[in-house]
C-alpha positions as a Markdown table, in Angstrom:
| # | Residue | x | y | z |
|---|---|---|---|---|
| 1 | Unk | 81.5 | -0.3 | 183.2 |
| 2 | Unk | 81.6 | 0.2 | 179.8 |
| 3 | Unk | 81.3 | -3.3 | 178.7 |
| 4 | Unk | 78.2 | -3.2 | 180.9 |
| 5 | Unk | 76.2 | -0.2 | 179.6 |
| 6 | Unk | 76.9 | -1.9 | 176.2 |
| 7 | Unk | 75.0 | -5.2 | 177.1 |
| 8 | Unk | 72.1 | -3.0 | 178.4 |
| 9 | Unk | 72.6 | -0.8 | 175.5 |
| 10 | Unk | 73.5 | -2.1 | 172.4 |
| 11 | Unk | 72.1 | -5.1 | 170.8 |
| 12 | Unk | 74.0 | -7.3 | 168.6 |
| 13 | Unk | 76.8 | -5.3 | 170.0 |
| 14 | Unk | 79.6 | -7.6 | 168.8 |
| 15 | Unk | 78.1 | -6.9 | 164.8 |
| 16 | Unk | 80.6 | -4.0 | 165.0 |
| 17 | Unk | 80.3 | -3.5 | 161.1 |
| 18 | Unk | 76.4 | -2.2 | 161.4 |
| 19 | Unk | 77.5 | 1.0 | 161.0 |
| 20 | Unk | 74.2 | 1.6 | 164.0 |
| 21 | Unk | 76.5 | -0.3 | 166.5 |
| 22 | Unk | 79.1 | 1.6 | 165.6 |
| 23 | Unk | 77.1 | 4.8 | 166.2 |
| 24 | Unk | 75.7 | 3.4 | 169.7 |
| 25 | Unk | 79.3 | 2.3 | 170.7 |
| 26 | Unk | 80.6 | 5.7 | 169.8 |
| 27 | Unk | 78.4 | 7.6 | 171.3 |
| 28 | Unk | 78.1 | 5.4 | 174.7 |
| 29 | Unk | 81.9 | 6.0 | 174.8 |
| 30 | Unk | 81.3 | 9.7 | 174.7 |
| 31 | Unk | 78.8 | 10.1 | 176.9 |
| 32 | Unk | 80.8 | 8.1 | 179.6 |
| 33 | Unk | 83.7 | 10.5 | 178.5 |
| 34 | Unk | 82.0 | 13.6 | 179.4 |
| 35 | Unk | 80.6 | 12.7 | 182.4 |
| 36 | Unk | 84.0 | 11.4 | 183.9 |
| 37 | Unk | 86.0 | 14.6 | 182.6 |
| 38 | Unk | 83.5 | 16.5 | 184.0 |
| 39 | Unk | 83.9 | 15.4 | 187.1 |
| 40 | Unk | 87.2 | 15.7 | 187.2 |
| 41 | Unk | 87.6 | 19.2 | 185.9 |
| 42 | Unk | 85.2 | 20.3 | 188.7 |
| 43 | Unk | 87.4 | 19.0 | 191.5 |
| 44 | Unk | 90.6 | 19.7 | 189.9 |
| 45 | Unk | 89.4 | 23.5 | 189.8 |
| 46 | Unk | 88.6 | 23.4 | 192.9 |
| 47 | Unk | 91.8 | 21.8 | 193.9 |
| 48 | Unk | 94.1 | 24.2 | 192.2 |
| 49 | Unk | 91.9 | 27.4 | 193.2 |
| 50 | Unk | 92.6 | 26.1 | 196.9 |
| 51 | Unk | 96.5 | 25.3 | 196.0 |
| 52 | Unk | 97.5 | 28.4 | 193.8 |
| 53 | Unk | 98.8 | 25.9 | 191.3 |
| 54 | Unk | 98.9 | 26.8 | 187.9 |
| 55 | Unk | 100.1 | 23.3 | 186.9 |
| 56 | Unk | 96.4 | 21.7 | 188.6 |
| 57 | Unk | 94.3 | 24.7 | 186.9 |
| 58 | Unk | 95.8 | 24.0 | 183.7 |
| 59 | Unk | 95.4 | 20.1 | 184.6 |
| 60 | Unk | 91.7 | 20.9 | 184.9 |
| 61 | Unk | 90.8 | 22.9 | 182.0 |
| 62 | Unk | 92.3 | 20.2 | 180.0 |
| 63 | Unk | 90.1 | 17.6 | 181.8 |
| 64 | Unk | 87.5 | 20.4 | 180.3 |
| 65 | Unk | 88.6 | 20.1 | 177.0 |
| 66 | Unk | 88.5 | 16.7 | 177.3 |
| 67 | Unk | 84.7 | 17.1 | 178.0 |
| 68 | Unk | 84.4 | 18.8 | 174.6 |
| 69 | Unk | 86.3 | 16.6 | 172.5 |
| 70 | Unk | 84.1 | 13.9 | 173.8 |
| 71 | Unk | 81.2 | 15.5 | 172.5 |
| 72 | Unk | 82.6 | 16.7 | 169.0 |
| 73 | Unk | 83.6 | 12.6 | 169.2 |
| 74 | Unk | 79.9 | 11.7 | 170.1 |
| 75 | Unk | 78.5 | 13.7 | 167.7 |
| 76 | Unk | 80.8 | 12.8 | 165.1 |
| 77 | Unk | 80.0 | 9.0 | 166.0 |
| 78 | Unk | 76.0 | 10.2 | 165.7 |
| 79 | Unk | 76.3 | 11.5 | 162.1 |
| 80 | Unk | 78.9 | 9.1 | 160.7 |
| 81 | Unk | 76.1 | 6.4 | 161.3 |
| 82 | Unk | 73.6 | 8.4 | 159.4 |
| 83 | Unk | 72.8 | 5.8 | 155.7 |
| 84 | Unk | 74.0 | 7.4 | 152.6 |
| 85 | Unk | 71.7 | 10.1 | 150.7 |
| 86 | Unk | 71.3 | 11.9 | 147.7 |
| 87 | Unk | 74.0 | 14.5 | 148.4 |
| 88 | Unk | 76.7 | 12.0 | 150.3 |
| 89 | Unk | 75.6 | 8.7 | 148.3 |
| 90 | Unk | 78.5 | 7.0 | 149.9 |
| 91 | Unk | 77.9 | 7.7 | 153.5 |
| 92 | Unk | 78.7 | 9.6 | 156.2 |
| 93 | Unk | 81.6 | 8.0 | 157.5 |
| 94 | Unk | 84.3 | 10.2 | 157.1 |
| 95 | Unk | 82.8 | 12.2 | 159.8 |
| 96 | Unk | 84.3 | 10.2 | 162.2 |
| 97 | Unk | 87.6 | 11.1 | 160.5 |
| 98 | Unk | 87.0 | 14.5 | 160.8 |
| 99 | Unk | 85.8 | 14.8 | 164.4 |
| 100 | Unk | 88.9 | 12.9 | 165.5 |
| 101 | Unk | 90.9 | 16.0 | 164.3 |
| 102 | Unk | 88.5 | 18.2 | 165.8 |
| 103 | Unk | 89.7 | 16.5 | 168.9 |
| 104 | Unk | 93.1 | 17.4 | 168.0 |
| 105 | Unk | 92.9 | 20.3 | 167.1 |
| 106 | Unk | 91.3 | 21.5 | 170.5 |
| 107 | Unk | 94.0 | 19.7 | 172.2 |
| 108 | Unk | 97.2 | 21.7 | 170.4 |
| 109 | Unk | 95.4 | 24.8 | 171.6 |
| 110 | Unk | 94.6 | 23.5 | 175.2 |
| 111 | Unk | 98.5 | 22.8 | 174.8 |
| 112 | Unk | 100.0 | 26.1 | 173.7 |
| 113 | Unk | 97.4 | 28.2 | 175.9 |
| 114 | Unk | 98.9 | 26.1 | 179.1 |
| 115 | Unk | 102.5 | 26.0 | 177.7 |
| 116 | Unk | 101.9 | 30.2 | 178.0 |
| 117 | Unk | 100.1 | 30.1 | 181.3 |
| 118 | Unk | 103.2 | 27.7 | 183.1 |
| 119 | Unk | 106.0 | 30.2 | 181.7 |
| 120 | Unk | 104.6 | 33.2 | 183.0 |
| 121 | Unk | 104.4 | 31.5 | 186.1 |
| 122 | Unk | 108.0 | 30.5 | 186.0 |
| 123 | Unk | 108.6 | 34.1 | 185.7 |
| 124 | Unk | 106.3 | 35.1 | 188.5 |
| 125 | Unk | 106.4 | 32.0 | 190.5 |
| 126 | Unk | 104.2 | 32.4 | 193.6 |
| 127 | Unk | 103.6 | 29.8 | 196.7 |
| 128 | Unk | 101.3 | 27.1 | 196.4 |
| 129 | Unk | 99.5 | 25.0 | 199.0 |
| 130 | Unk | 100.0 | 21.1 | 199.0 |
| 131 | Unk | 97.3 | 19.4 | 201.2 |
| 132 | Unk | 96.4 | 16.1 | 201.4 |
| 133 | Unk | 93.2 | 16.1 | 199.7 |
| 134 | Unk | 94.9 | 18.0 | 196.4 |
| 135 | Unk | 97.1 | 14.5 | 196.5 |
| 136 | Unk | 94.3 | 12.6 | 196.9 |
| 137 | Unk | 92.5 | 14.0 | 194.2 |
| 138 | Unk | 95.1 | 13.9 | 191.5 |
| 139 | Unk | 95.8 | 10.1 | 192.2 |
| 140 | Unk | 92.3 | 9.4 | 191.9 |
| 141 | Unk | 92.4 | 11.4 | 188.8 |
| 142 | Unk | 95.4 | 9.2 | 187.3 |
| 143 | Unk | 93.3 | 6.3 | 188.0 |
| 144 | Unk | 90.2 | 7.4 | 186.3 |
| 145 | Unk | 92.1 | 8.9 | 183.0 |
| 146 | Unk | 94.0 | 5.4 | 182.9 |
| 147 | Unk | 90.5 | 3.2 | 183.2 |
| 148 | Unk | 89.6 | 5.5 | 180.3 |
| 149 | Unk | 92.2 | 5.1 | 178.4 |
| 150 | Unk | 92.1 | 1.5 | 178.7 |
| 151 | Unk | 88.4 | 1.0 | 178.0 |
| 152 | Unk | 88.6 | 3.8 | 174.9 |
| 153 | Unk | 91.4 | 1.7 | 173.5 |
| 154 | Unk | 89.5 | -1.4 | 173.7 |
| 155 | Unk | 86.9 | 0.5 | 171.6 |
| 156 | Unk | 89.5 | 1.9 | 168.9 |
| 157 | Unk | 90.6 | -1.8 | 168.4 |
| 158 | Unk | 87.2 | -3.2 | 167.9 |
| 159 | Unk | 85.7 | -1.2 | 165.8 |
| 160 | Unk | 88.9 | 0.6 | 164.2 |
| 161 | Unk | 88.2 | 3.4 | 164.6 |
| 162 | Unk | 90.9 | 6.3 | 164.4 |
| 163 | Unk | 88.8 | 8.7 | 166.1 |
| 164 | Unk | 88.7 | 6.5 | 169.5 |
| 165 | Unk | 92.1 | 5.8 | 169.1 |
| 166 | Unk | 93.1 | 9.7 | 169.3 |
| 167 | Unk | 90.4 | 9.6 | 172.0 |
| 168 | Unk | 93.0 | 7.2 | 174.1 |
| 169 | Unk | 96.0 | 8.6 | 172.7 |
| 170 | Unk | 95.0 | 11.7 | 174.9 |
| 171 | Unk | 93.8 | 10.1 | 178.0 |
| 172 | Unk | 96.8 | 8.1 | 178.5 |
| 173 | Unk | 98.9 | 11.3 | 178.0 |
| 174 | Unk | 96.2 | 13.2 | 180.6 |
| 175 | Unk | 97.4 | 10.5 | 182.8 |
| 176 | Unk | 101.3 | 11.3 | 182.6 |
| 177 | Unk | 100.7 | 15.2 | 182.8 |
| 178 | Unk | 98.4 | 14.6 | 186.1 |
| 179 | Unk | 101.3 | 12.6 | 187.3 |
| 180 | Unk | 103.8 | 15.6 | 186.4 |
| 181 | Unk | 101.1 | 17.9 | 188.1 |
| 182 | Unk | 101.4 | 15.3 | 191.4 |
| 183 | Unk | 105.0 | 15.4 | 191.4 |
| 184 | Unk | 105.4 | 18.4 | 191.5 |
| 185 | Unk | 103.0 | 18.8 | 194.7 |
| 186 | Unk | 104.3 | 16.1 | 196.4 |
| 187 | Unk | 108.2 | 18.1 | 195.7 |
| 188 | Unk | 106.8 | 21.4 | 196.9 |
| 189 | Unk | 105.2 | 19.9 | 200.0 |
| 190 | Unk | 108.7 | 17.9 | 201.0 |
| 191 | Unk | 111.9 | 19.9 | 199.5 |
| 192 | Unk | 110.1 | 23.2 | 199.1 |
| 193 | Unk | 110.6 | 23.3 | 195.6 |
| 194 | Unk | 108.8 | 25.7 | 193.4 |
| 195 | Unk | 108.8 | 23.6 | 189.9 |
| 196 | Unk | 105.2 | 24.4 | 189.0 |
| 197 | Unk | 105.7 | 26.4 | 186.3 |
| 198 | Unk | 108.0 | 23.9 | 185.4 |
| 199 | Unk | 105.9 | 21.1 | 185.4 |
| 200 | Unk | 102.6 | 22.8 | 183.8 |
| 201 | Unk | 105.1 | 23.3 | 180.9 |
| 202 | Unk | 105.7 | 19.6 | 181.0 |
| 203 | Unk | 102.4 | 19.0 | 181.1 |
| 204 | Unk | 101.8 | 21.1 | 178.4 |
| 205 | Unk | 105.0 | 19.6 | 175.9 |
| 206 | Unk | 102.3 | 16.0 | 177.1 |
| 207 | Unk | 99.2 | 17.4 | 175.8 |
| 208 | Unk | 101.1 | 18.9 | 172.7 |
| 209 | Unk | 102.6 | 15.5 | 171.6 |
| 210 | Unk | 99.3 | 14.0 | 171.9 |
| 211 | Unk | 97.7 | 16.4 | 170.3 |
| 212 | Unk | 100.0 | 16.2 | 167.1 |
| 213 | Unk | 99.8 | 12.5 | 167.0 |
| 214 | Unk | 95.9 | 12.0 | 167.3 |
| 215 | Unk | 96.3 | 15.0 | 164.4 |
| 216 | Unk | 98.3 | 12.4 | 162.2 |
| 217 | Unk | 96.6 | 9.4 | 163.1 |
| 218 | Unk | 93.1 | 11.1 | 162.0 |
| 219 | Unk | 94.2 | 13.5 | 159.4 |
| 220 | Unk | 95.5 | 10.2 | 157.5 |
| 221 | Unk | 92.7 | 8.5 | 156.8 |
| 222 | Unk | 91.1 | 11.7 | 154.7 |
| 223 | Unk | 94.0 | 12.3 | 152.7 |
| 224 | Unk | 94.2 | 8.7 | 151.7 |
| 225 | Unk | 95.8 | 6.2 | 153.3 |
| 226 | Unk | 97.0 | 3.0 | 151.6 |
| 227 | Unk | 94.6 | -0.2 | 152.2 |
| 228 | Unk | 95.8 | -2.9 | 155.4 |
| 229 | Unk | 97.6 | -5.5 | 154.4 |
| 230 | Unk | 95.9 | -8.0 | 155.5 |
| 231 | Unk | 92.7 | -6.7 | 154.0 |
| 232 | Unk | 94.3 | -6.3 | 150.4 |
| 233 | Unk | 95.6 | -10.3 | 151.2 |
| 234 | Unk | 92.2 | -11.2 | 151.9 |
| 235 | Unk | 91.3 | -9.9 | 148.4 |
| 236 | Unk | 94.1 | -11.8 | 146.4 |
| 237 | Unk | 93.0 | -14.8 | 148.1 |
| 238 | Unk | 89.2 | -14.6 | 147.4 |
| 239 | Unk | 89.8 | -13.3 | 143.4 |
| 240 | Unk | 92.9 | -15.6 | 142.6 |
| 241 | Unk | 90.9 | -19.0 | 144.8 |
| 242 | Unk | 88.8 | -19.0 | 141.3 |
| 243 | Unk | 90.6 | -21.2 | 138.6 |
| 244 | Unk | 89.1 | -18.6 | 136.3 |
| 245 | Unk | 90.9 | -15.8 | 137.5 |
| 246 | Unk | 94.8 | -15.7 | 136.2 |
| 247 | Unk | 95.5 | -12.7 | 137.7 |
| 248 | Unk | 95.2 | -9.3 | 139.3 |
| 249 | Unk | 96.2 | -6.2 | 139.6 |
| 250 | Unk | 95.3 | -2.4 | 139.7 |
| 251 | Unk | 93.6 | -2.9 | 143.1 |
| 252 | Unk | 92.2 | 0.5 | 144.6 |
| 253 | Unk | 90.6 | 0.5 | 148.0 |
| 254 | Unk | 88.4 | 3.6 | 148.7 |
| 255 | Unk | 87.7 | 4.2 | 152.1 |
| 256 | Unk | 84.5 | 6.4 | 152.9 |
| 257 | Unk | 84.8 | 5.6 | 156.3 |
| 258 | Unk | 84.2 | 2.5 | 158.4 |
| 259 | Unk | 81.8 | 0.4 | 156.5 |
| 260 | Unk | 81.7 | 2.3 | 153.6 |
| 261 | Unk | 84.3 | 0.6 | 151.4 |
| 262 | Unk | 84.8 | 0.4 | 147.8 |
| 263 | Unk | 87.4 | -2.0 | 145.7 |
| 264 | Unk | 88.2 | -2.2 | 142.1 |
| 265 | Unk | 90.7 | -4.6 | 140.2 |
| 266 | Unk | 91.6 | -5.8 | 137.2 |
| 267 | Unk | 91.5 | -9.5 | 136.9 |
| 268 | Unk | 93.1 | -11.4 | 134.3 |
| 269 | Unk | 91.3 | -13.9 | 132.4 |
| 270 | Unk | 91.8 | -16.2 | 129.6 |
| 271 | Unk | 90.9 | -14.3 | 126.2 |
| 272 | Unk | 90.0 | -17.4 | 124.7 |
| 273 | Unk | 87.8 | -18.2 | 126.9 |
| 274 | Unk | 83.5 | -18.2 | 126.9 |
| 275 | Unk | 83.3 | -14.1 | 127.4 |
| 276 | Unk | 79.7 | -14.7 | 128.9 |
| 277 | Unk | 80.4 | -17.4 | 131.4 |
| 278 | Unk | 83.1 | -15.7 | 132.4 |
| 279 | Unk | 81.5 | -12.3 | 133.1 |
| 280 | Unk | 79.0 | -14.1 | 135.0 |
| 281 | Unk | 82.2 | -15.5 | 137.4 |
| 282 | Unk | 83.5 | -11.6 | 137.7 |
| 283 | Unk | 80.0 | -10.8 | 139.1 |
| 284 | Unk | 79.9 | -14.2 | 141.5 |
| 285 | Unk | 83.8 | -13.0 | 142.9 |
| 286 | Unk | 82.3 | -9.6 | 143.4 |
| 287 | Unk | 79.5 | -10.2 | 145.2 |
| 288 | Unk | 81.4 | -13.0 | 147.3 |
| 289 | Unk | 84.0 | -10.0 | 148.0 |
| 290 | Unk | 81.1 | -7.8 | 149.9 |
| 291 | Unk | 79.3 | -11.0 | 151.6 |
| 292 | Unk | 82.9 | -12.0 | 153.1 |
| 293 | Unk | 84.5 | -8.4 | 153.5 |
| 294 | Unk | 81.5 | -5.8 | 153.2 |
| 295 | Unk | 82.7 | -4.1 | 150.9 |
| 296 | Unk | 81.5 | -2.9 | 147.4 |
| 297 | Unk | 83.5 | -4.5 | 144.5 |
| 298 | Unk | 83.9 | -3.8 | 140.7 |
| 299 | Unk | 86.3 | -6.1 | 138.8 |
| 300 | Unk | 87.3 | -5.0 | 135.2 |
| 301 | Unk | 88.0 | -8.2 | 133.3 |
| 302 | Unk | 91.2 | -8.4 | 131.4 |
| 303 | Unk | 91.8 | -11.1 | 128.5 |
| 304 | Unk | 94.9 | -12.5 | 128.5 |
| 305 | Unk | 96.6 | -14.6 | 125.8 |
| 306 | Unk | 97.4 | -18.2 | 127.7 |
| 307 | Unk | 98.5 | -20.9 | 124.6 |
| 308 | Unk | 100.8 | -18.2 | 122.6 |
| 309 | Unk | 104.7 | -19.5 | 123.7 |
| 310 | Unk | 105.8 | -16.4 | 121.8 |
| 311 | Unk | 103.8 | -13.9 | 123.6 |
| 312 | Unk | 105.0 | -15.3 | 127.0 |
| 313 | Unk | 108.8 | -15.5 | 126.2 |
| 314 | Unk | 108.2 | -11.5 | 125.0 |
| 315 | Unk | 106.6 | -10.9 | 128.4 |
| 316 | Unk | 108.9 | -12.9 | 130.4 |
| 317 | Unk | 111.6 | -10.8 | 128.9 |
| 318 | Unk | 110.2 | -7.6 | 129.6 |
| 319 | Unk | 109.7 | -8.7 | 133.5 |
| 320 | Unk | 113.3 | -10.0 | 133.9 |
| 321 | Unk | 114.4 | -6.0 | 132.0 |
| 322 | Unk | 112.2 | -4.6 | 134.1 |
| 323 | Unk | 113.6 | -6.8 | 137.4 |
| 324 | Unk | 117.2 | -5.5 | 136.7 |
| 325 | Unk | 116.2 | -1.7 | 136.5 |
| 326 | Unk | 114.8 | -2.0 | 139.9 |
| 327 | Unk | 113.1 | -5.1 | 142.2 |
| 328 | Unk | 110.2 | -3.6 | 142.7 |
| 329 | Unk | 108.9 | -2.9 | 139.4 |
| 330 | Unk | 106.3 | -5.6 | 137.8 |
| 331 | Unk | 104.9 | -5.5 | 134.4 |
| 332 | Unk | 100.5 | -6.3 | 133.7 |
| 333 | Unk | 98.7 | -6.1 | 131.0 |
| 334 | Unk | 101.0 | -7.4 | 128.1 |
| 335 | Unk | 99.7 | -7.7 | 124.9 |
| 336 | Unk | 101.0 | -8.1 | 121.3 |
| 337 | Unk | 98.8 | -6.4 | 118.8 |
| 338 | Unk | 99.0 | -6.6 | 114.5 |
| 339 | Unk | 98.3 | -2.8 | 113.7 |
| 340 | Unk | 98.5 | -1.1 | 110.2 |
| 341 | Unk | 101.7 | 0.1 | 111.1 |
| 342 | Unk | 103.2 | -3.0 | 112.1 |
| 343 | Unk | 103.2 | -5.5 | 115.2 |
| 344 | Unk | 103.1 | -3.7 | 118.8 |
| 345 | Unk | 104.4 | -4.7 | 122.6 |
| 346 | Unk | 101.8 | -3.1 | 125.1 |
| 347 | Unk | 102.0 | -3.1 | 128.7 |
| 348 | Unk | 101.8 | -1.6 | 132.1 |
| 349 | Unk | 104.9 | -1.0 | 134.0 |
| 350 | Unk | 104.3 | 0.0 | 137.5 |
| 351 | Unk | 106.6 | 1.9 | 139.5 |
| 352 | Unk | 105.6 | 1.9 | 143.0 |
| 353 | Unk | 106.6 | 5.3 | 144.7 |
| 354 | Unk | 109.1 | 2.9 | 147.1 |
| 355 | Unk | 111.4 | 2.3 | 144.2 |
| 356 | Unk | 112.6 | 5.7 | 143.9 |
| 357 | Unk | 112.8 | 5.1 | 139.9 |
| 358 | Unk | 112.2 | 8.1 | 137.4 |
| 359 | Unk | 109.5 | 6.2 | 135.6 |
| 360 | Unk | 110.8 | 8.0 | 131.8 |
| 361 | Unk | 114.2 | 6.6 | 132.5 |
| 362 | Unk | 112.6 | 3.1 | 133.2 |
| 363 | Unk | 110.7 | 3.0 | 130.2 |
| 364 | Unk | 113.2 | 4.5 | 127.9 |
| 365 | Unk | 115.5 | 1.9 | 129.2 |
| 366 | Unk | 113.1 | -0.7 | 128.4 |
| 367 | Unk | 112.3 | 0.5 | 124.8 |
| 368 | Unk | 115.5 | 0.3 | 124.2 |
| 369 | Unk | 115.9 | -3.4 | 125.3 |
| 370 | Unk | 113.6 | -4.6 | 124.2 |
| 371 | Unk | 113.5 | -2.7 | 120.8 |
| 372 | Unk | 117.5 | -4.0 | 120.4 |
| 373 | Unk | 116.4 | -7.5 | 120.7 |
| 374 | Unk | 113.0 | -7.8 | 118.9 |
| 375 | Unk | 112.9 | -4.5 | 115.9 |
| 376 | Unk | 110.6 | -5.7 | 114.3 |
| 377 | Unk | 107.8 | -4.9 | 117.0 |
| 378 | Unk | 107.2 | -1.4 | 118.1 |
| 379 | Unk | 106.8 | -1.0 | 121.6 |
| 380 | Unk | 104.1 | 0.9 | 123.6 |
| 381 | Unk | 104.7 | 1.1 | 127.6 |
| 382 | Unk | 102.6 | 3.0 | 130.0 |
| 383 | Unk | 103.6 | 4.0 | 133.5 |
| 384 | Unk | 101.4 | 2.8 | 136.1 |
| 385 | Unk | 102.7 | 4.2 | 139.6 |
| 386 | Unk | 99.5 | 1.8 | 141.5 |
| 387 | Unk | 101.7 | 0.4 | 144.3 |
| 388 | Unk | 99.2 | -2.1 | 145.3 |
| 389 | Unk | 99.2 | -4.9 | 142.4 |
């Protein structure tokens, strides 16, 4: 259905990085959410009015919720498409972050408000009815959440989008509580069984565990999550495919939501080289970076000494002092400079949070190295704890 509306809907629907498909995606997805949950809050009240089940009402006033979060998630897909202004020059696109967690959020409470409801009924348990048609309409129910599910995932994976995925997260677990919720009717009507308190406490531990995992999975990407690596690997190879280009490192990747990217780098270059010519290659690279990834770019250039044997035996023996302190830390931008004071060893030595290495201790370790080997150079290092190099 979905994929239907959107060729009616949306043109140019598979350009999913117009940030206005996006926006018409999102907020097909939502409107096709409400209506569905909805509809089945309306007979799954009515179902557990008729039954007495606490397990179904709670079932339906999170098929209610479900109805809201699909609007905060239409909204939020409305307003993260809006083009960047004076006050938010980089976009809107974090809204989507944020309504994600909105969804969230309403699901922990939807979660702990049914976990309370089920064990008072535990305490107070009282009969419930288990027609046919109260089967019927929580299979149906299963069915629709799962199609949902499905078609929301889809979405999430198209146009990674967080938001969607929480979206899907929590009508997949809608599924397997309605499924509790239909166990426990089909148990009451053939063993005479009364486990619904039982299960709506299930079904609440279910909306929970969705709850705090759409919370992580959209709570991420505002705090700061690291770049994909397959997007920082498309980088390397589109910098480093230019001859001119020695090196890089320092890579940042800011992410102000989908389609609203920003990159800087350092790249190394030869400091012998035509400064000009070569500041006109940093701008070709950057501006090949947002035709082939859409992203804004800003490359600091770097000279680098290439024909000096002595300078690269002093740096090749930092990165082998540096190798056995720990694997994981690297060395950039070495230079030797002729000061006042006497010749100087500069460089970078990064210390990725992974290694677990105090970085004092790894540079007083180094200074001592290297300062035992070579004392007539003074040596200068700087910590650079950029895991991404």
């Amino acid at each position: 259905m979905i994929s239907l509306l959107s060729k009616w809907l949306i043109k140019n629907r598979d350009n999913v990085a117009d940030p206005e498909v996006r926006r018409k995606y999102g907020v097909l997805a939502g409107g096709v959410g409400i209506c569905l949950n909805l509809l089945l809050f309306v007979l799954k009240l009515f179902t557990g009015l008729h039954t007495g089940a606490i397990s179904v009402i709670g079932d339906a006033f999170n098929n209610l919720s479900d109805a809201g979060s699909s609007i905060v998630t239409l909204i939020g897909f409305r307003f993260a498409g809006k083009k960047p202004d004076t006050d938010h020059p980089f976009g809107h696109g974090r809204i989507e972050y944020i309504s994600g967690f909105i969804v969230s959020a309403a699901i922990l409470v939807m979660g702990l408000e049914l976990a309370k409801s089920s064990i008072s009924k535990i305490r107070n348990p009282e009969p419930v009815e288990t027609g046919l048609t109260a089967v019927l309409i929580l299979a149906a129910s299963i069915c629709v959440k799962l199609y949902m599910s499905f078609y929301q995932r889809r979405l999430a994976k198209k146009l990674r989008s967080s938001a969607m995925r929480a979206t899907a997260t929590d009508s997949l677990s809608d599924a397997a509580a309605t499924g509790v919720v239909l166990a426990a009717l089909l148990v009451q009507r053939y063993f005479r069984v009364k486990i619904d308190g039982w299960c709506g406490v299930l079904v609440s531990l279910f909306i929970l565990y969705a709850g705090i995992s759409a919370a992580k999975e959209t709570l991420s990407p505002l705090l700061g999550n690291p770049p994909a690596p397959e997007l920082v690997e498309r980088i390397r190879t589109i910098v480093l495919s230019h001859p001119e280009i020695i090196g890089m490192h320092d890579l940042i990747v800011h992410d102000y939501g989908p389609g609203r990217i920003m990159v800087s780098l350092h790249g190394e270059v030869d400091g012998a080289g035509d400064v000009f010519a070569l500041h006109d290659q940093i701008d070709h690279i950057e501006r090949e970076l947002e035709e082939e990834l859409g992203c804004s770019a800003v490359i600091h250039m770097d000279p680098v000494e290439t024909d000096n044997e002595a300078v690269r035996k002093l740096k090749q023996e930092a990165e082998e002092t540096a190798g056995n302190i720990h694997s994981l830390l690297t060395i950039h931008d070495f230079r030797v400079v002729s000061k006042r004071s006497g010749m100087l060893i500069l460089f970078d030595l990064v210390v990725p949070p992974a290694a677990k290495v105090d970085g004092a201790e790894a540079v007083k370790i180094l200074t001592e190295a290297l300062s035992a080997s070579h004392p007539e150079y003074q040596i200068q290092i700087h910590v650079d704890n950029t895991e991404i190099i």
